[in-house]
C-alpha positions in Angstrom: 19.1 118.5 -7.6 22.9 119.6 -8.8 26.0 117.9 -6.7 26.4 121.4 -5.0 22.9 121.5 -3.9 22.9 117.8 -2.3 26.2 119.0 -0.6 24.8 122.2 0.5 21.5 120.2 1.9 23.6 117.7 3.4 26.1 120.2 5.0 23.4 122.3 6.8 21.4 119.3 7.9 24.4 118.1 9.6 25.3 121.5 10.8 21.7 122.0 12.1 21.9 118.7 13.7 25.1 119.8 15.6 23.4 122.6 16.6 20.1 120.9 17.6 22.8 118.1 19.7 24.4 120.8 21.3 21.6 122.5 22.7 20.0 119.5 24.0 23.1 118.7 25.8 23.5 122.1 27.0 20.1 122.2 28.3 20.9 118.9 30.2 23.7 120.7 32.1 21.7 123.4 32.8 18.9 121.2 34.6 21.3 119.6 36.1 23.0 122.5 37.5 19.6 123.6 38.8 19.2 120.3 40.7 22.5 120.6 41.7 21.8 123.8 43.3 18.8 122.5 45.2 20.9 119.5 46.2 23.4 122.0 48.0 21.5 124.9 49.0 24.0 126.9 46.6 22.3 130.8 45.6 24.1 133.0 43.7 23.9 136.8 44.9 23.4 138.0 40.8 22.8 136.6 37.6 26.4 137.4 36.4 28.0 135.2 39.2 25.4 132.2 38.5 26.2 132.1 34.8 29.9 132.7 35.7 29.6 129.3 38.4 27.4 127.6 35.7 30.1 127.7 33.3 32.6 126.7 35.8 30.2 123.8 36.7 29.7 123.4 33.2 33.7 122.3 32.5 33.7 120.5 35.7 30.6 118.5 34.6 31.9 117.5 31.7 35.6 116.7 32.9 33.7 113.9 35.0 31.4 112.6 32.2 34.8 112.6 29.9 36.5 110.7 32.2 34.0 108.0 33.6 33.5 107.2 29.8 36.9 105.8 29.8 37.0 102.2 30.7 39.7 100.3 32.3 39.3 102.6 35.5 39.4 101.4 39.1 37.7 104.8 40.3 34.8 106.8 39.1 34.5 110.4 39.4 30.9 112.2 40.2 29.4 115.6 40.7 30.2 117.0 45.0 29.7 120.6 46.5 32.5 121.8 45.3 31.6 121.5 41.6 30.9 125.3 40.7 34.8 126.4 41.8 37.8 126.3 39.5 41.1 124.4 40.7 42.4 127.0 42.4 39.8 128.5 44.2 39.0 125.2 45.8 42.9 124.5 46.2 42.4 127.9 48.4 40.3 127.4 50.2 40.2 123.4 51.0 43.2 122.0 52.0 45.9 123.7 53.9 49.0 121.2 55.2 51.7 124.0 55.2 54.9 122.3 53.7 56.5 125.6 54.3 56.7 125.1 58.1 58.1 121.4 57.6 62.3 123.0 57.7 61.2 125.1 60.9 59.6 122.4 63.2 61.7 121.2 65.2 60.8 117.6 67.0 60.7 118.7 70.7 58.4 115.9 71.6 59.4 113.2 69.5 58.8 110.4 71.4 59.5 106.2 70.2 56.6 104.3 69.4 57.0 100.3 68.7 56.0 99.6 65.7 58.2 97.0 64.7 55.8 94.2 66.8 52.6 95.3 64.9 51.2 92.0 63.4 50.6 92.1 59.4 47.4 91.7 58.3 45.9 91.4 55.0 43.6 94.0 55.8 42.6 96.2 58.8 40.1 98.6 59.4 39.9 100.7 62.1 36.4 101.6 61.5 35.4 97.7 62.0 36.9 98.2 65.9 34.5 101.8 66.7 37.9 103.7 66.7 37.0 106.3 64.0 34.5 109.5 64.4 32.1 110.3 61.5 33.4 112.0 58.9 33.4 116.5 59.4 33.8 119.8 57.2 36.8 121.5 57.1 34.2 124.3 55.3 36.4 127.2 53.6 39.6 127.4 55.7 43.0 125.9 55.0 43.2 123.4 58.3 42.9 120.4 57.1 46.1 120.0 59.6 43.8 120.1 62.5 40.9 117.6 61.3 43.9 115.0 60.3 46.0 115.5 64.1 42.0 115.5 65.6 41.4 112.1 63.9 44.8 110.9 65.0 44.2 111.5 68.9 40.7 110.3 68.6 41.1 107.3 67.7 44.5 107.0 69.4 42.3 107.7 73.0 39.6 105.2 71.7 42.2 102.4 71.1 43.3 103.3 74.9 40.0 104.1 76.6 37.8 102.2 74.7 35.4 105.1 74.2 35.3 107.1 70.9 35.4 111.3 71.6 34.7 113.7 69.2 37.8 116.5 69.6 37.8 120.2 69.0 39.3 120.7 65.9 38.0 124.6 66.4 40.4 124.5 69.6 43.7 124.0 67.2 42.4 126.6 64.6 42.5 129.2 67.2 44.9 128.4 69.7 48.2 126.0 68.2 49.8 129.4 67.3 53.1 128.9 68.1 54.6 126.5 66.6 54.1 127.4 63.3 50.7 126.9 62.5 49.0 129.5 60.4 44.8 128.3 61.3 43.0 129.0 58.3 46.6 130.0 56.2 47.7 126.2 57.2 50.1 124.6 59.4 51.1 120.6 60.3 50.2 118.2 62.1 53.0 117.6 64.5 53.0 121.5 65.7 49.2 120.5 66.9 50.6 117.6 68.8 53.0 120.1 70.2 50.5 122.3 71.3 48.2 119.3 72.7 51.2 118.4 75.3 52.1 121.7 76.0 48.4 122.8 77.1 47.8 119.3 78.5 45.4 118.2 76.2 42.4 118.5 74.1 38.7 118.9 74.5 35.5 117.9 72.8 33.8 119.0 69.9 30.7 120.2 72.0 32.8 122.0 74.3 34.8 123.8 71.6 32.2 124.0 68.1 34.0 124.2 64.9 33.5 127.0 62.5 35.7 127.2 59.5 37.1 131.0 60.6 39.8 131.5 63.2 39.2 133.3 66.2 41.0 134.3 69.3 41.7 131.1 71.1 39.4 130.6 74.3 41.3 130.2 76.9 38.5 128.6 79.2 37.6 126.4 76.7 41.0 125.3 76.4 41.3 123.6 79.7 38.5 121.6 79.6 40.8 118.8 78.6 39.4 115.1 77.7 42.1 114.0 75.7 46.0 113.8 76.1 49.1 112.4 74.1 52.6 112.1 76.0 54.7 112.3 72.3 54.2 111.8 68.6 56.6 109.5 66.1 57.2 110.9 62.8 57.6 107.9 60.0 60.8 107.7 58.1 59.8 109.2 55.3 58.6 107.4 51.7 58.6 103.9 54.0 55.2 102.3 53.3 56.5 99.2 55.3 56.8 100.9 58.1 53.3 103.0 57.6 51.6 99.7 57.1 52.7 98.7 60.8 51.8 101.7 62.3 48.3 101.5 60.7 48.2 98.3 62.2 48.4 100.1 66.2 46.3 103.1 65.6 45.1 105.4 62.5 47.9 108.0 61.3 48.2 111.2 59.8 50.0 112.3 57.0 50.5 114.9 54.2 49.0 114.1 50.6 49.3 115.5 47.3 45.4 116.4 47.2 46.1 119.5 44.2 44.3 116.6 41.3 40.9 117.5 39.9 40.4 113.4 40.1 41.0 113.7 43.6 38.6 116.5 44.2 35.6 114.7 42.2 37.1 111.0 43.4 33.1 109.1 44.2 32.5 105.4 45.5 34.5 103.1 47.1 36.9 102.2 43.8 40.3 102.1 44.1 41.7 106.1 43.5 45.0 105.1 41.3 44.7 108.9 39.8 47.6 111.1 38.4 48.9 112.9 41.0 52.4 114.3 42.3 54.5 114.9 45.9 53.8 118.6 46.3 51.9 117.9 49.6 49.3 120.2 50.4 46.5 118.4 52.0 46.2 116.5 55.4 44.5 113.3 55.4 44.0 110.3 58.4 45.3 106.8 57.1 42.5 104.4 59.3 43.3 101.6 57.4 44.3 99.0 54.1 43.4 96.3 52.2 42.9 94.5 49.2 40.5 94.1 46.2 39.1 91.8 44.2 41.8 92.5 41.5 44.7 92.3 43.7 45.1 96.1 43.9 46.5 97.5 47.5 44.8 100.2 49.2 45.1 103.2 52.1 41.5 103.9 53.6 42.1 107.7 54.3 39.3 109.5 56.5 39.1 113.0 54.4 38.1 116.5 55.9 36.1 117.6 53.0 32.5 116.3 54.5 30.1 112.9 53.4 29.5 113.8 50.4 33.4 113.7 48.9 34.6 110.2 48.2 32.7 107.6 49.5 30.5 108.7 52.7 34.4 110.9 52.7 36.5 108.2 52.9 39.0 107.2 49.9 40.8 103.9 48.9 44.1 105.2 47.5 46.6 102.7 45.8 49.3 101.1 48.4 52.7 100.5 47.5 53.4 103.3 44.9 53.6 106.1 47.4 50.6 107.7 45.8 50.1 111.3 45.6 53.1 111.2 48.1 51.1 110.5 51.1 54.2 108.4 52.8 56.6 111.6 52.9 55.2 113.3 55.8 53.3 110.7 58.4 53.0 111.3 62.0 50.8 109.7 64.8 50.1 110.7 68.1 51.5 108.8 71.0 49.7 107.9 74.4 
């Protein structure tokens, strides 16, 4: 056999081996695409769309695999429900903290919380104490302002009642209109504790369902009022110090930078120390900190984004580094 036959031979074999490689992985994806469907109830209304979301799931599935292979992480990544949408469609339609509004609210109902008293623990969690709600679905609608301001007042009423109420998020979409919120366009958290003292309250989740669209606001609904807040404190802003107190007296809201494709696919209970900026545009519920085993400082944030995002939805996110921004913009109800 001549030298250019041998490097023909060997050129094709390797090429055919590509190929062969290729399709084998390819058809990997494609089962698991399948499963993943099944996993999710997710149809497609044509053929065009499905191959359209499997290559979409296809980039997103192998963004995770590239990045888990990496050692040296504290955080893994894994396949959730949001796998067949690019960045931007799920930026769209999943988060929703308006920054926009932040120069036009003005702090009517400020009201001073003491914070400086809180005793410093290594670690608190206000799940350990029955003063956190199971974990919901903001679905397709940018209010992740009213799930984090919800979370807030539940657990705040909890911490002063003793019993834990699941609150109408649904009764914020439609009706905190006024003071800048947008429902499903977005809006902040401290306009929803506006509209919660101005209408005297809040009521439950039975009373008032969710669904992820907003509606005219029911005004009988609306009274049937379980749940009130005298004030909210706004945090001095980029002051973990003093976040870390107020965690210590009751779970708080805050804005986050959520706009990271780590963040979206973040899985487990690691330690999320992603790449991420300040440009807040999410709304999460800080119930708590801590430490791991290799000394690394954590946020527990309670996510609106369902159980199957994060771990069970909840997130360790680094402490200490103002991650993702998540110490610009904190609020909490006050009783």
């Amino acid at each position: 056999m001549g030298l250019v036959n041998v490097f023909l031979f060997l050129f094709f074999g390797t090429l055919a081996s590509l190929v062969m490689s290729r399709t084998i992985h390819d058809t990997a994806i494609v089962e698991k695409h399948e499963q993943w469907m099944v996993d999710y109830g997710r149809k497609y209304e044509s053929e065009s769309e499905k191959d359209k979301r499997f290559n979409i799931f296809k980039e997103n599935f192998e963004y995770i695999e590239s990045f888990n292979n990496v050692g040296n992480k504290t955080f893994k990544l894994g396949l959730n429900e949001f796998a067949d949408m690019t960045q931007d469609e799920f930026m769209a339609a999943h988060t929703g903290y308006n920054k926009m509004q932040d120069n036009l609210t003005s702090f009517m109902y400020e009201k001073s919380a003491d914070i400086t008293q809180a005793p410093l623990d290594v670690s608190y969690d206000w799940r350990d104490h029955g003063a956190v709600t199971p974990v919901k679905q903001q679905g397709k609608c940018n209010c992740c302002w009213a799930f984090a301001a919800v979370a807030a007042v539940e657990s705040m009423m909890q911490i002063k009642t003793g019993n834990l109420v699941s609150l109408s998020e649904k009764q914020l979409l439609d009706c905190s209109t006024n003071g800048g919120n947008l429902g499903c366009n977005g809006g902040l958290m401290v306009n929803a504790y506006q509209y919660v003292i101005q209408n005297g309250g809040l009521t439950t989740e039975d009373s008032y369902p969710y669904a992820d669209i907003q509606q005219a606001c029911d005004t009988g609904k609306q009274t049937k009022k379980v749940a009130t807040i005298s004030g909210y404190q706004v945090l001095p802003a980029n002051d973990e110090d003093a976040l870390v107190k107020a965690v210590t007296n009751q779970p708080v809201s805050v804005g986050i930078d959520g706009s990271g494709q780590a963040f979206r696919f973040f899985q487990g209970d690691g330690v999320f120390t992603g790449d991420c900026g300040n440009n807040l545009n999410h709304a999460v519920t800080i119930v708590g900190y801590g430490k791991d085993d290799q000394g690394v400082e954590y946020w527990i944030i309670k996510n609106s984004w369902g159980e199957n995002w994060g771990d069970k939805g909840f997130m360790k996110i680094q402490r200490g580094v103002n991650l993702c921004g998540l110490a610009m913009a904190a609020s909490f109800p006050v009783a």
